[in-house]
N, C-alpha and C positions, 0 to 999 in steps of 0.2 A: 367259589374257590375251586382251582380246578384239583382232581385227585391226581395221586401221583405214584409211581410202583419202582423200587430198586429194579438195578440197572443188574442182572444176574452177572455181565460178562464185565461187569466195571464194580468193584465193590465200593459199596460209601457213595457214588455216582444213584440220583434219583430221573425221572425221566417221564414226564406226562401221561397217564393213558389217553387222554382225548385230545383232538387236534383244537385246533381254534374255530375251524369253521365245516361245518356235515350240511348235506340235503335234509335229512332227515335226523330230529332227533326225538327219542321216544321215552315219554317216562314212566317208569316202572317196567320192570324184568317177569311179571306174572305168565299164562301162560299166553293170555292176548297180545299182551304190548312183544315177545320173542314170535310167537308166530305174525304180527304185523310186520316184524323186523326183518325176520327171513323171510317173506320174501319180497319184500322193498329189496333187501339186499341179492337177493337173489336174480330180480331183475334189472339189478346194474348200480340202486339207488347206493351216494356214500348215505350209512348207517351209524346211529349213536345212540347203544342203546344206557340210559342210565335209572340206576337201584340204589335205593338208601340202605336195604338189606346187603347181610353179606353175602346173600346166596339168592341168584335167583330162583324162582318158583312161584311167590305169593301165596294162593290156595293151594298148592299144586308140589310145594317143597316137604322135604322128609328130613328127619337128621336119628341121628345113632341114639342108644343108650345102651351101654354093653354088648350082649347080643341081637340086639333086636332094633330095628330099622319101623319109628313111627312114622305115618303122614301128617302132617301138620290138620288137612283139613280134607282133601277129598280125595276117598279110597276107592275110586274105581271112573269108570270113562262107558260110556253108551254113545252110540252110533259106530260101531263098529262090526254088526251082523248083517244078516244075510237082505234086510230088510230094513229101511227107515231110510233119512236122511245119515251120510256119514262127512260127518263135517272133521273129526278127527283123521280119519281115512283120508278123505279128503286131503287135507293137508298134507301130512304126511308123503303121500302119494306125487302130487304136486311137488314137494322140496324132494323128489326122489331121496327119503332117508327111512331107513329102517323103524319100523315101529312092531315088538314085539310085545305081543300080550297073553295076557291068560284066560281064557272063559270062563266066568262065573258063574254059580248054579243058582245062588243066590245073592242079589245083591246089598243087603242088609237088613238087619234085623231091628224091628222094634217093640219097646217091650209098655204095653198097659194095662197098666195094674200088676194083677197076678198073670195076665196073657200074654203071650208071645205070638207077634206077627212075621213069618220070612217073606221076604219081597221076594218072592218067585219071580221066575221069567217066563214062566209058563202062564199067561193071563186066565186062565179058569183056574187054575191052582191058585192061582194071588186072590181072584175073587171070591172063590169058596173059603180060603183062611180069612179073611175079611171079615166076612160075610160069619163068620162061625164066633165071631169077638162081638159084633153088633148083629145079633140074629134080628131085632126089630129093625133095624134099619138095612136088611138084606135088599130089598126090591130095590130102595134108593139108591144102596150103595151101584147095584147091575145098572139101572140109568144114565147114574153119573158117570161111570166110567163108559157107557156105550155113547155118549152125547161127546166128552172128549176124544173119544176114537174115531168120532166125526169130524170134530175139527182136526184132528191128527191125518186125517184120509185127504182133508180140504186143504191142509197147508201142505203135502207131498204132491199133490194131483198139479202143481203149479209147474211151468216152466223152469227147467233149469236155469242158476244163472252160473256164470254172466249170460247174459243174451248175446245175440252177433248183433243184435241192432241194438245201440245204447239210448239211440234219440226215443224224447220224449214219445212220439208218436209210436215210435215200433214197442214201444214199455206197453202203451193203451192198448195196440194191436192184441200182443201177446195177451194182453190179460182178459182182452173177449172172449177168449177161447174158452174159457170158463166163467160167465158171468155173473151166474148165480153164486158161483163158492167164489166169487171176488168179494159179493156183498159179506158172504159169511167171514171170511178173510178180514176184511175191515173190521168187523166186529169181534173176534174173536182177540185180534192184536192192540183194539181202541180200549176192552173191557175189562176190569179185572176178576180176577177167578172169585174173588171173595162173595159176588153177586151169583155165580154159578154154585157156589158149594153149600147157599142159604138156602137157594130154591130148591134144591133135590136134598137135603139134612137138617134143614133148620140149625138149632144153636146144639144139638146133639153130641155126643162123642166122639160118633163118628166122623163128624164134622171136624172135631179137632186135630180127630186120626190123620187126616189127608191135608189139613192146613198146617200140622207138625210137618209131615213127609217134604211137601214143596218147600216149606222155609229152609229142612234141611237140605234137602237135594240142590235150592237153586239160590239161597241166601236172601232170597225175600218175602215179608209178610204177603198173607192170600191179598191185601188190600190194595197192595203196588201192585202186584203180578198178574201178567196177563195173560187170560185163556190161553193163546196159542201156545206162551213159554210150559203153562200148568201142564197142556196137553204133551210136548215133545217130552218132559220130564217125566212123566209117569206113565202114556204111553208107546214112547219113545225107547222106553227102558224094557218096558214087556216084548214092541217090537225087533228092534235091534240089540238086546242082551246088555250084558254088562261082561266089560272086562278090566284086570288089572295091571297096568304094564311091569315087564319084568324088571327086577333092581328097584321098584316103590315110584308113586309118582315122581319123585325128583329126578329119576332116570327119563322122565318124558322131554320137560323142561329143559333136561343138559342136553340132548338131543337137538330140543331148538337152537339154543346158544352155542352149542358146534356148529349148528349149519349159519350162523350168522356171521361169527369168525371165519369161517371156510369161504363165506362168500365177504368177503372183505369187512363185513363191520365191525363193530367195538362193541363191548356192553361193559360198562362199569360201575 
């Protein structure tokens, strides 16, 4: 069924939002499916973006409660410092649209037991408070995190993409250039973290600590999740900070759906 929205300049008169026939259509209005959309649309593609919510955002959307403006699910964005991959930046940058944020000092807090942990952004201050909640598993904890800052080093040391050359062979070329961390690269994206966080914690607490943190950070058990994602989340976040965009994430999100409308497409 197609949806349908009063006609403002015709009262009583209804009027299609979607055409009958788009290039492109995308489902779900989250923060992927609006950034796939601008810039499909951006590049010229007809767009059609459709949401069974009434608002787009998915993870990413906020709403009122008197004075106070909640997130629905994720309060804050990393890749956006001086250092890491910035795929938000990125973007952003790309659709030539404003993106206003805030710097965070810390980007959340967890709490076990009677302990309190702050995610510092400072990686020896994150380690030493760690480190100070599980004092016997202090050494492990320093491992683990220095073994993902490797793979964290392994998966930036790559090629920019896009490549200029898209052909299969200039993909292999490019990836010679680093051979060794190609192998480690395969294996860090094939594996999931859950095999990494047994061998340096066993079934420990601390153990729990960091399979909590990634489920929350990234929405998936340590079992599905692989090394490379564990390392950009929790490395990723020490390196390039955290921050919070101004107006609540749903302020991010209506950003993309302005530049999709601006650039001719629909989102319904």
């Amino acid at each position: 069924m197609r949806p349908y929205k009063m006609d403002e300049k015709k009262p009583g008169k209804i009027e299609p939002i979607l055409k009958d026939y788009y290039q492109v259509v995308v489902v779900g209005a989250g923060i992927g499916g609006l950034a796939a959309a601008a810039i499909l649309a951006d590049a010229g593609f007809d767009v059609a973006v459709v949401e069974r919510s009434s608002r787009p955002g998915g993870r990413y959307s906020s709403f009122k409660s008197g004075l106070f403006t909640i997130d629905t699910a994720a309060n804050f964005i990393q890749g956006l410092g001086e250092k890491g991959p910035h795929v938000v930046k990125l973007l952003f940058d790309y659709l030539q649209t404003p993106l206003e944020v805030l710097p965070l000092e810390c980007a959340y807090r967890m709490y076990v037991g009677d302990a309190e942990v702050d995610f510092h952004l400072d990686r020896h201050a994150f380690t030493s408070e760690v480190s100070s909640v599980f004092p016997q598993q202090a050494g492990n904890i320093h491992s683990l995190l220095k073994k993902l800052e490797h793979v964290y080093n392994v998966l930036v040391s790559f090629p920019e993409f896009p490549y200029e050359d898209k052909s299969s062979l200039g993909m292999i070329l490019k990836s010679t250039i680093h051979p060794v961390n190609a192998i480690h690269f395969r294996k860090a994206t094939q594996s999931a973290v859950e095999s990494l966080l047994d061998s340096h914690l066993g079934k420990s607490p601390a153990r729990n600590f960091f399979a909590a943190d990634l489920a929350y950070a990234t929405g998936c058990p340590d079992s599905h999740l692989p090394i490379s994602h564990a390392a950009f989340s929790i490395i990723g976040r020490l390196a390039g900070g955290a921050h919070y965009p101004l107006g609540s994430t749903q302020h991010l999100v209506n950003q993309l759906e302005k530049k999709v409308h601006k650039s001719g497409g629909s989102v319904a």
